[in-house]
C-alpha positions as CSV (number, residue, x, y, z in Angstrom):
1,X,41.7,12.0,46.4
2,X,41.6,8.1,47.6
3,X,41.7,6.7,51.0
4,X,43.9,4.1,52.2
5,X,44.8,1.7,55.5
6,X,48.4,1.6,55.6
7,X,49.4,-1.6,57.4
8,X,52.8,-1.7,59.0
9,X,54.4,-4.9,61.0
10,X,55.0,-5.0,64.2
11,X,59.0,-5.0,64.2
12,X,58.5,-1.6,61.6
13,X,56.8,-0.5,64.2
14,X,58.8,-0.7,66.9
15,X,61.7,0.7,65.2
16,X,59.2,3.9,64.1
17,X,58.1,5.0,68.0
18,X,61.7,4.9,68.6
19,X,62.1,8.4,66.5
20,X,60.2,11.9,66.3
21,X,60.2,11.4,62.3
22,X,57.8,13.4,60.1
23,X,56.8,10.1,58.0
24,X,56.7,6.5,57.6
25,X,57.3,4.4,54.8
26,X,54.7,1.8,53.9
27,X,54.7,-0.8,51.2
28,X,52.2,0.1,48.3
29,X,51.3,-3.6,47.4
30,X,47.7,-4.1,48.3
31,X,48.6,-7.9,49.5
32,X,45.1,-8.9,48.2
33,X,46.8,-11.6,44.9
34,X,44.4,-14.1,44.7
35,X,41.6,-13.3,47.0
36,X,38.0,-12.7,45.9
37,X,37.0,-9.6,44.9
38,X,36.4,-6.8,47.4
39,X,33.2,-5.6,48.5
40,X,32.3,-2.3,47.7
41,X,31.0,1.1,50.1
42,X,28.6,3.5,49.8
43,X,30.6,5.8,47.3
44,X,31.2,2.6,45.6
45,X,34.7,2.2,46.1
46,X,36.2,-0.9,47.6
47,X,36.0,-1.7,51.1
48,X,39.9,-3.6,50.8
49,X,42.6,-3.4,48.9
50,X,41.9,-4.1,45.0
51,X,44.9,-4.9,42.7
52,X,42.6,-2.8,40.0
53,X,42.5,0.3,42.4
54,X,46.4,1.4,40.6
55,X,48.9,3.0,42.1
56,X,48.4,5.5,45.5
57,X,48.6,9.5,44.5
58,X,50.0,12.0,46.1
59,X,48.1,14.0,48.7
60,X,45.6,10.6,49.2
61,X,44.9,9.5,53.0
62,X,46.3,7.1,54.8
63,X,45.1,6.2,58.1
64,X,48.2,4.3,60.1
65,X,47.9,0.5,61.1
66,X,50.0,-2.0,63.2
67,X,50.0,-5.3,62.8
68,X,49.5,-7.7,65.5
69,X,47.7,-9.6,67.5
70,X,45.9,-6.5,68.4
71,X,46.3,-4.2,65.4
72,X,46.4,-0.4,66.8
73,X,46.1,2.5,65.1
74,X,49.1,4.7,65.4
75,X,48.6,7.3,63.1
76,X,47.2,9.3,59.9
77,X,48.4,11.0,57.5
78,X,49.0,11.8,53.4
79,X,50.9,10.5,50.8
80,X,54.1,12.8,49.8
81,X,56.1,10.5,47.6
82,X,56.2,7.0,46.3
83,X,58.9,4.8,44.2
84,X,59.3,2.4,41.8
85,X,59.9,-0.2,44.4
86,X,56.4,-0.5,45.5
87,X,57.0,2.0,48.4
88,X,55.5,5.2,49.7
89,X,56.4,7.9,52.0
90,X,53.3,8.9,54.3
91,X,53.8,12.3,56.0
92,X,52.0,12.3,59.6
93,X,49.4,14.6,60.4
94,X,48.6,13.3,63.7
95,X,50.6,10.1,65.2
96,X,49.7,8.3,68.4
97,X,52.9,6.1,70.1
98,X,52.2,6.0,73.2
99,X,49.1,3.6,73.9
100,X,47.6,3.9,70.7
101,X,43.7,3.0,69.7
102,X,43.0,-0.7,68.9
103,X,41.2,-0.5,65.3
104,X,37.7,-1.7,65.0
105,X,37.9,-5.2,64.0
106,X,35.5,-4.3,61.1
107,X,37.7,-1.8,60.4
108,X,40.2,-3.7,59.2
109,X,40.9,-5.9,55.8
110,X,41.4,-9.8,56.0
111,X,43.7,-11.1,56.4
112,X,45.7,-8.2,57.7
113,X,49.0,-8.2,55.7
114,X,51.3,-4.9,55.1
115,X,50.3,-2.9,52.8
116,X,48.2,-0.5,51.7
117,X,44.3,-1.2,51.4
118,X,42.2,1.0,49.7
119,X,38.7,1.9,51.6
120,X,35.8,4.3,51.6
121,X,36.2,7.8,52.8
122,X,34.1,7.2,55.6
123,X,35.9,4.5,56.9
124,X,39.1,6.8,56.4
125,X,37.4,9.4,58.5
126,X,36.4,7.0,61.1
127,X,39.7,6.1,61.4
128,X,41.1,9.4,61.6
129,X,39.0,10.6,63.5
130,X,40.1,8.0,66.3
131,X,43.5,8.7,65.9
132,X,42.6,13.2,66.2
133,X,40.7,11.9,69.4
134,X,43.8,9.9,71.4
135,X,46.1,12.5,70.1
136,X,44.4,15.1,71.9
137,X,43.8,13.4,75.1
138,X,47.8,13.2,75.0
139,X,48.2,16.9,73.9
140,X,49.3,18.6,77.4
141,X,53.0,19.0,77.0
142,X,55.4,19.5,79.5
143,X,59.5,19.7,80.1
144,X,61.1,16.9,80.3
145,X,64.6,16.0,80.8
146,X,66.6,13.2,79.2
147,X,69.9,12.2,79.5
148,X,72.1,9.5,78.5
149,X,74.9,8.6,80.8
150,X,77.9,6.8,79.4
151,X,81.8,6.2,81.0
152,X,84.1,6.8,78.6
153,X,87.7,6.4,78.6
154,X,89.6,9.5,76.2
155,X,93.0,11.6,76.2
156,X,91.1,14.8,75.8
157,X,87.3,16.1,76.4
158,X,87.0,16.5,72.4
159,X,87.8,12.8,71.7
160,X,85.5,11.4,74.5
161,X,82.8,13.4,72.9
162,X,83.3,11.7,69.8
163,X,83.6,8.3,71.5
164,X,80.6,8.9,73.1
165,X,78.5,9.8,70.0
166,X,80.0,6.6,68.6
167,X,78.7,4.9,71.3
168,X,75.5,6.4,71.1
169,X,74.9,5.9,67.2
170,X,75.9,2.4,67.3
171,X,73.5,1.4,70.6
172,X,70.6,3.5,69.6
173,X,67.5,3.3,71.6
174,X,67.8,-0.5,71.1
175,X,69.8,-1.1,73.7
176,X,71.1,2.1,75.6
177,X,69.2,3.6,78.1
178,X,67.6,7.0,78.7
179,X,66.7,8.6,81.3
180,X,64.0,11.0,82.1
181,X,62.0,12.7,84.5
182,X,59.6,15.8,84.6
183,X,61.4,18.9,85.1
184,X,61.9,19.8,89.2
185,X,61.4,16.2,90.0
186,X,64.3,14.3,89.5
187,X,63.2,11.4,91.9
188,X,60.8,11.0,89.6
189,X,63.6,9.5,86.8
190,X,62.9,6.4,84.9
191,X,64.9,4.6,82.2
192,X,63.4,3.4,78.4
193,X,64.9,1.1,76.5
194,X,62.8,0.2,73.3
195,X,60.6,2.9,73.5
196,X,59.4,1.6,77.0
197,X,59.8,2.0,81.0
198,X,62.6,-0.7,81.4
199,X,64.0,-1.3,85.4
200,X,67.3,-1.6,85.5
201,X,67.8,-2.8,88.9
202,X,68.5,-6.6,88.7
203,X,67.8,-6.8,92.9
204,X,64.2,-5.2,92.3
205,X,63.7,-8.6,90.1
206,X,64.5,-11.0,92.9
Protein backbone atom coordinates (compact mmCIF):
# COMPACT_ATOMS: atom_id res chain seq x y z
CA UNK A 1 0.00 0.00 0.00
CA UNK A 2 1.33 3.65 -1.10
CA UNK A 3 0.33 7.01 0.24
CA UNK A 4 -0.75 9.84 -1.68
CA UNK A 5 -1.87 13.86 -1.39
CA UNK A 6 -4.57 14.15 -3.64
CA UNK A 7 -4.78 17.85 -4.72
CA UNK A 8 -8.01 19.20 -5.93
CA UNK A 9 -8.69 22.97 -7.35
CA UNK A 10 -10.56 25.18 -5.85
CA UNK A 11 -13.66 25.40 -8.37
CA UNK A 12 -13.61 21.14 -7.94
CA UNK A 13 -13.99 21.90 -4.69
CA UNK A 14 -16.63 23.97 -4.52
CA UNK A 15 -18.77 21.92 -6.61
CA UNK A 16 -17.80 18.75 -4.19
CA UNK A 17 -19.15 20.35 -0.62
CA UNK A 18 -22.16 21.09 -2.51
CA UNK A 19 -23.11 17.11 -2.36
CA UNK A 20 -23.14 14.22 0.42
CA UNK A 21 -21.13 11.93 -2.16
CA UNK A 22 -19.15 8.90 -1.08
CA UNK A 23 -15.98 9.83 -3.35
CA UNK A 24 -14.16 12.35 -5.26
CA UNK A 25 -12.41 12.09 -8.41
CA UNK A 26 -8.79 13.24 -8.54
CA UNK A 27 -6.39 13.45 -11.47
CA UNK A 28 -3.61 10.75 -11.20
CA UNK A 29 -0.82 12.88 -12.98
CA UNK A 30 1.71 13.58 -10.45
CA UNK A 31 2.22 17.31 -12.05
CA UNK A 32 5.95 17.01 -11.25
CA UNK A 33 7.32 16.91 -15.55
CA UNK A 34 10.40 18.57 -15.41
CA UNK A 35 11.17 19.31 -11.88
CA UNK A 36 14.18 17.92 -9.93
CA UNK A 37 14.02 14.86 -8.48
CA UNK A 38 12.12 14.39 -5.21
CA UNK A 39 13.54 14.05 -1.91
CA UNK A 40 13.15 11.02 -0.19
CA UNK A 41 11.55 9.97 3.64
CA UNK A 42 12.49 7.82 6.15
CA UNK A 43 10.96 4.56 4.53
CA UNK A 44 12.71 5.91 1.52
CA UNK A 45 9.98 6.74 -0.56
CA UNK A 46 9.57 10.12 -2.06
CA UNK A 47 8.47 13.02 -0.16
CA UNK A 48 6.45 14.51 -3.76
CA UNK A 49 5.10 13.14 -6.53
CA UNK A 50 7.73 11.05 -8.75
CA UNK A 51 6.70 10.36 -12.45
CA UNK A 52 8.79 6.90 -11.66
CA UNK A 53 6.41 6.16 -8.65
CA UNK A 54 3.74 4.33 -11.58
CA UNK A 55 0.37 4.30 -11.49
CA UNK A 56 -1.86 4.62 -7.90
CA UNK A 57 -3.36 0.95 -6.66
CA UNK A 58 -6.28 0.25 -5.36
CA UNK A 59 -6.84 0.31 -1.60
CA UNK A 60 -3.59 3.10 -1.39
CA UNK A 61 -4.30 6.33 0.79
CA UNK A 62 -5.02 9.43 -0.16
CA UNK A 63 -5.19 12.25 2.13
CA UNK A 64 -7.70 15.13 0.53
CA UNK A 65 -6.15 18.59 -0.49
CA UNK A 66 -7.65 22.02 -1.82
CA UNK A 67 -5.97 24.16 -3.69
CA UNK A 68 -5.69 27.79 -2.89
CA UNK A 69 -4.32 30.38 -1.49
CA UNK A 70 -4.66 28.57 1.74
CA UNK A 71 -4.71 24.92 0.76
CA UNK A 72 -7.12 22.95 3.37
CA UNK A 73 -7.43 19.68 3.99
CA UNK A 74 -10.95 18.39 3.36
CA UNK A 75 -10.68 14.93 3.52
CA UNK A 76 -8.99 11.22 3.42
CA UNK A 77 -9.66 8.36 2.06
CA UNK A 78 -8.71 5.13 -0.39
CA UNK A 79 -8.39 4.53 -3.79
CA UNK A 80 -11.46 2.28 -5.27
CA UNK A 81 -11.01 2.71 -9.07
CA UNK A 82 -8.93 4.50 -11.58
CA UNK A 83 -9.17 4.83 -15.63
CA UNK A 84 -7.33 5.11 -18.47
CA UNK A 85 -7.73 8.78 -18.54
CA UNK A 86 -5.32 9.57 -15.85
CA UNK A 87 -8.28 9.65 -13.20
CA UNK A 88 -9.12 7.96 -9.98
CA UNK A 89 -12.03 7.51 -7.81
CA UNK A 90 -11.08 8.09 -3.94
CA UNK A 91 -13.73 6.71 -1.58
CA UNK A 92 -13.95 8.98 1.75
CA UNK A 93 -13.37 7.66 4.97
CA UNK A 94 -13.59 10.84 6.81
CA UNK A 95 -14.41 14.27 4.93
CA UNK A 96 -14.29 17.66 6.54
CA UNK A 97 -16.51 20.66 4.46
CA UNK A 98 -17.32 22.76 6.78
CA UNK A 99 -14.14 24.81 7.93
CA UNK A 100 -11.73 22.37 7.09
CA UNK A 101 -7.82 22.17 8.52
CA UNK A 102 -5.22 24.42 6.66
CA UNK A 103 -2.37 21.80 5.76
CA UNK A 104 0.99 22.29 7.18
CA UNK A 105 2.90 24.22 4.74
CA UNK A 106 5.62 21.53 4.94
CA UNK A 107 3.09 19.32 4.38
CA UNK A 108 2.52 20.12 1.09
CA UNK A 109 4.49 19.53 -2.50
CA UNK A 110 5.71 22.62 -4.55
CA UNK A 111 4.42 24.01 -6.41
CA UNK A 112 0.97 22.74 -5.43
CA UNK A 113 -0.68 21.68 -8.73
CA UNK A 114 -3.69 18.87 -8.95
CA UNK A 115 -2.74 15.84 -8.76
CA UNK A 116 -1.78 13.14 -6.95
CA UNK A 117 1.70 13.24 -4.99
CA UNK A 118 3.10 10.41 -3.65
CA UNK A 119 4.57 10.77 0.18
CA UNK A 120 5.74 8.86 3.09
CA UNK A 121 3.33 6.97 5.33
CA UNK A 122 3.95 9.22 8.08
CA UNK A 123 3.25 12.16 6.42
CA UNK A 124 -0.01 10.33 5.20
CA UNK A 125 -0.85 9.64 8.84
CA UNK A 126 -0.16 13.11 9.90
CA UNK A 127 -2.51 14.17 7.53
CA UNK A 128 -5.13 11.89 8.34
CA UNK A 129 -4.87 12.13 11.40
CA UNK A 130 -5.74 16.04 11.19
CA UNK A 131 -8.56 15.39 9.19
CA UNK A 132 -10.02 12.19 12.13
CA UNK A 133 -9.36 15.18 14.59
CA UNK A 134 -11.76 18.12 12.90
CA UNK A 135 -14.09 15.46 11.86
CA UNK A 136 -14.78 14.62 15.33
CA UNK A 137 -15.00 17.99 16.77
CA UNK A 138 -17.93 18.32 14.13
CA UNK A 139 -19.46 14.76 14.98
CA UNK A 140 -22.56 15.89 17.27
CA UNK A 141 -25.45 15.57 14.96
CA UNK A 142 -28.66 16.96 15.18
CA UNK A 143 -32.21 17.45 13.01
CA UNK A 144 -32.31 19.72 10.78
CA UNK A 145 -34.83 20.96 8.50
CA UNK A 146 -34.37 22.10 4.88
CA UNK A 147 -36.67 23.30 2.47
CA UNK A 148 -36.67 24.75 -0.77
CA UNK A 149 -39.49 27.11 -1.64
CA UNK A 150 -40.36 27.62 -5.21
CA UNK A 151 -43.83 29.38 -6.99
CA UNK A 152 -44.87 27.45 -9.63
CA UNK A 153 -47.44 27.96 -12.03
CA UNK A 154 -49.26 24.23 -13.22
CA UNK A 155 -52.87 22.84 -14.33
CA UNK A 156 -52.61 20.07 -11.84
CA UNK A 157 -50.54 19.19 -8.43
CA UNK A 158 -48.69 16.25 -10.47
CA UNK A 159 -47.36 18.60 -13.23
CA UNK A 160 -46.16 21.38 -10.74
CA UNK A 161 -44.23 18.67 -9.02
CA UNK A 162 -42.49 17.97 -12.09
CA UNK A 163 -41.96 21.63 -12.92
CA UNK A 164 -40.61 22.05 -9.72
CA UNK A 165 -38.05 19.30 -9.85
CA UNK A 166 -37.07 20.82 -13.20
CA UNK A 167 -36.54 23.77 -11.61
CA UNK A 168 -34.67 22.37 -8.94
CA UNK A 169 -32.26 20.16 -11.23
CA UNK A 170 -31.51 22.91 -13.49
CA UNK A 171 -30.68 25.70 -10.45
CA UNK A 172 -28.87 23.29 -8.22
CA UNK A 173 -27.27 24.55 -5.07
CA UNK A 174 -25.56 27.11 -7.49
CA UNK A 175 -28.03 29.36 -7.40
CA UNK A 176 -31.31 28.32 -5.52
CA UNK A 177 -31.57 28.71 -2.13
CA UNK A 178 -32.16 26.48 0.84
CA UNK A 179 -33.36 26.93 3.79
CA UNK A 180 -32.72 25.51 7.20
CA UNK A 181 -32.99 25.76 10.71
CA UNK A 182 -32.56 23.34 13.83
CA UNK A 183 -35.55 21.42 14.46
CA UNK A 184 -38.16 23.51 17.14
CA UNK A 185 -36.50 26.71 16.12
CA UNK A 186 -37.66 27.97 13.05
CA UNK A 187 -36.60 31.66 13.80
CA UNK A 188 -33.53 30.28 13.77
CA UNK A 189 -33.78 29.77 9.54
CA UNK A 190 -30.98 30.73 7.31
CA UNK A 191 -30.55 30.44 3.61
CA UNK A 192 -27.18 28.69 1.60
CA UNK A 193 -26.42 29.31 -1.61
CA UNK A 194 -23.02 27.77 -2.65
CA UNK A 195 -22.59 25.75 0.13
CA UNK A 196 -22.62 28.99 2.42
CA UNK A 197 -24.83 31.29 4.77
CA UNK A 198 -26.07 33.78 1.92
CA UNK A 199 -28.61 36.89 3.23
CA UNK A 200 -31.09 37.43 0.99
CA UNK A 201 -32.48 40.58 2.22
CA UNK A 202 -31.25 43.31 -0.21
CA UNK A 203 -32.47 46.22 2.68
CA UNK A 204 -30.11 44.42 5.36
CA UNK A 205 -27.20 45.49 2.65
CA UNK A 206 -27.96 49.13 2.72
Amino acid sequence: MRHWVGIVSEEQFTTERLYARESVVVDAGTGTAGAAPAPTGPDGRPELGDPELGAPELGDGVALVAAGERPVLFGHGIVRERDDSGRVVVEYRARVFDDPPPVPADAMPSPVTPGLHAVPSAQFTRLSTLVAAAAEANAGRSVWFVSVAVPIEAATPAEAVREFWTYVDKLGPRELPAYVWPLGDELAMQAFVLGAVTNLDPEEDD
